[in-house]
LUMPA-762577 format. One record per residue: residue in three letters; x, y, z of N, C-alpha, C in turn; residue number from 0. Coordinates in pm, whole numbers, padded with zeros to 5 digits. Example, Ala and Ser with C-alpha at 12.3 -4.5 7.8 and 13.67 -1.06 7.14 Angstrom:
BEGIN
ALA,01319,-00569,00780,01230,-00450,00780,01320,-00330,00780,0
SER,01285,-00225,00708,01367,-00106,00714,01290,00003,00787,1
This chain:
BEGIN
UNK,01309,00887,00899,01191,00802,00893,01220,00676,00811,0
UNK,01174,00564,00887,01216,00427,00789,01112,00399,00694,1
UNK,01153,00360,00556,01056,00312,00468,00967,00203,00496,2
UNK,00841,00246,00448,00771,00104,00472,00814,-00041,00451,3
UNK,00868,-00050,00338,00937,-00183,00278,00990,-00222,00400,4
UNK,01103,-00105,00478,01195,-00183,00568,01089,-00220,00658,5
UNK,01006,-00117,00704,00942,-00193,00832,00891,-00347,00800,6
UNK,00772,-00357,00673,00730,-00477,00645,00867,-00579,00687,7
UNK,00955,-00587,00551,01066,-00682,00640,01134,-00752,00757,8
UNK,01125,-00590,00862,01131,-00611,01030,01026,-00690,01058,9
UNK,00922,-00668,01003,00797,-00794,01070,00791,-00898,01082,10
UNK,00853,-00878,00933,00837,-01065,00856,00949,-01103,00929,11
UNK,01043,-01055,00954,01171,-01112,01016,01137,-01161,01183,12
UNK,01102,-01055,01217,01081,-01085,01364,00933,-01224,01384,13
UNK,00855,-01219,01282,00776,-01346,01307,00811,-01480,01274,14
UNK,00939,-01469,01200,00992,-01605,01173,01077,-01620,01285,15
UNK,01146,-01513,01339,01200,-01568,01476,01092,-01607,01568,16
UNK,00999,-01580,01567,00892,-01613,01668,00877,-01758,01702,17
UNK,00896,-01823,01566,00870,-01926,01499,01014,-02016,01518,18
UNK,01119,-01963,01546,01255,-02028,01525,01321,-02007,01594,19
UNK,01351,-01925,01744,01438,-01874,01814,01395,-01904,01933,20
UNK,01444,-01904,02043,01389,-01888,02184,01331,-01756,02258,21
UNK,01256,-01802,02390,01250,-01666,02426,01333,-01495,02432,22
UNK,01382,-01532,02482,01513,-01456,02526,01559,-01351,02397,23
UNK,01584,-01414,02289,01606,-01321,02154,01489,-01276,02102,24
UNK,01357,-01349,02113,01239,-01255,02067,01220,-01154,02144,25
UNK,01255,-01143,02249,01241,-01035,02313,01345,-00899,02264,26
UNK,01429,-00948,02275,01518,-00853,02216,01532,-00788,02088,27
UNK,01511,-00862,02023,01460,-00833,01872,01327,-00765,01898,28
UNK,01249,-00782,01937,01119,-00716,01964,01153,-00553,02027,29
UNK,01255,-00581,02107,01278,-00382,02157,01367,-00376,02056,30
UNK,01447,-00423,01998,01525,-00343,01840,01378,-00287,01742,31
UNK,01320,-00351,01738,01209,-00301,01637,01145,-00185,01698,32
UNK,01128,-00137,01835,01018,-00038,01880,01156,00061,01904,33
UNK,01261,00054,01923,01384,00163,01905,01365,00236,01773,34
UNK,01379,00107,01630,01365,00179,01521,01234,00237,01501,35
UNK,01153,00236,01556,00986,00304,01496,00932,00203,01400,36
């Protein structure tokens, strides 16, 4: 089970890519996050 801390982090991470990356990798990054729980 992943710690909360990490998840918060995965969030914050994945919304600054939201913010900074193209389609294509938010997506992907987005199924890395629902792999880890």
């Amino acid at each position: 089970m992943i710690p909360i801390s990490l998840k918060v982090t995965i969030n914050t991470s994945r919304l600054l890519y939201v913010l900074q990356v193209p389609d294509g990798i938010v997506v992907r990054t987005s199924s890395i996050q629902e792999e880890l729980g």
